[in-house]
Steps between C-alpha positions, in 0.01 A plus 500: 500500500806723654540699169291661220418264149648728296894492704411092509476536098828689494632270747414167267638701268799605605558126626481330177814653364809264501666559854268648668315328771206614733704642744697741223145569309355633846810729531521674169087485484563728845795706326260589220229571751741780626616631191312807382233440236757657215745254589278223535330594143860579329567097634158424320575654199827383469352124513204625233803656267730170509222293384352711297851605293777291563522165231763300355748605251467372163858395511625396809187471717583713773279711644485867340238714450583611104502242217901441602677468834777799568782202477380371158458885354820588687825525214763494811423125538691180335240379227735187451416378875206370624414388847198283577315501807191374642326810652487876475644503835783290443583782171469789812723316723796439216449894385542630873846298515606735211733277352277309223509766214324220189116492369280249694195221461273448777331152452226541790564157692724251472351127366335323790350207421363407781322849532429404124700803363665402169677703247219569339368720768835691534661743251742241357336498132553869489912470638508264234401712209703758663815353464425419172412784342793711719868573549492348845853343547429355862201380712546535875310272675405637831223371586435375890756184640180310540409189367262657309757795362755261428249291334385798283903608407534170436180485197618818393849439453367167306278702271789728398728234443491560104574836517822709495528618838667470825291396765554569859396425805560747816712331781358337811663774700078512518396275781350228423088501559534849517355808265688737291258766634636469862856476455712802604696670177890365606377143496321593156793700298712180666205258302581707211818487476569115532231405258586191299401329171215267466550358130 
């Protein structure tokens, strides 16, 4: 054994987050070892305080750590536009571009089938009733150019056929296979910008 069961614990640990292989987990498992202990317990109690108070908002289901997210309590933003995207992360990426100014609905997921994720386990009821009982004049899709996005814009879009409101879908200026959450803000406010309608 060439290091101590409690750094191997942090070093599974660290390892089992998306991205981060053995090599990576050894490093920042060393990097913590050489912090001070204030550091390394302000990094613990960060993770504790995340868990422990951040949850999804009763509206939009982004993360937020009050009954509403900042963007759905905020009176600056377009009430009559509402973009829909698959993750948290995807809603962080779109915000940092700075050029998106509407409401949002995260869905968690996209429908997957074959992973056995149907609408039923994403927030698609809830955009429904949404919509419904709203002023929402337009739905931006922009969820992920994956089969699995384009297969949830494409439900969506279905479901809302009945009502009164434009339906959009952001513009492959996205590449194809590739997440919202990665792409740099130019080739997002682009996306944006050459949205088209899907009914």
């Amino acid at each position: 054994m060439y290091c101590p069961q409690p750094m191997l614990n942090l070093i599974q640990c660290l390892s089992a987050l998306p991205g981060i292989g053995e090599k990576t987990a050894t490093r920042l498992a060393l990097f913590i070892m050489n912090q001070t202990g204030a550091d390394a317990l302000q990094l613990a109690r960060s993770i504790i305080e995340v868990k422990e108070k951040v949850r999804l908002c009763r509206t939009c289901f982004n993360f937020t750590d009050s009954d509403e997210c900042a963007i759905c309590r905020s009176p600056s933003r377009d009430a009559h536009q509402l973009c829909v995207v698959e993750s948290p992360g995807d809603l962080m990426s779109i915000e940092k571009a700075g050029h998106y100014k509407g409401l949002y609905h995260v869905l968690h997921g996209a429908i997957a089938p074959l992973d056995g994720v149907g609408p039923d386990q994403l927030k698609i009821r809830e955009l429904l009733e949404r919509v419904a009982s709203g002023s929402i004049q337009e739905i931006i899709l922009a969820t992920n150019p994956t089969v699995n996005g384009n297969a949830s814009a494409l439900y969506i879009s279905q479901q809302l056929g009945s009502a009164a409101v434009r339906i959009t879908r952001i513009a492959q200026g996205v590449p194809s296979g590739g997440d919202i959450e990665y792409i740099d803000e130019g080739t997002l406010r682009s996306a944006f910008d050459g949205r088209r309608e899907m009914k």
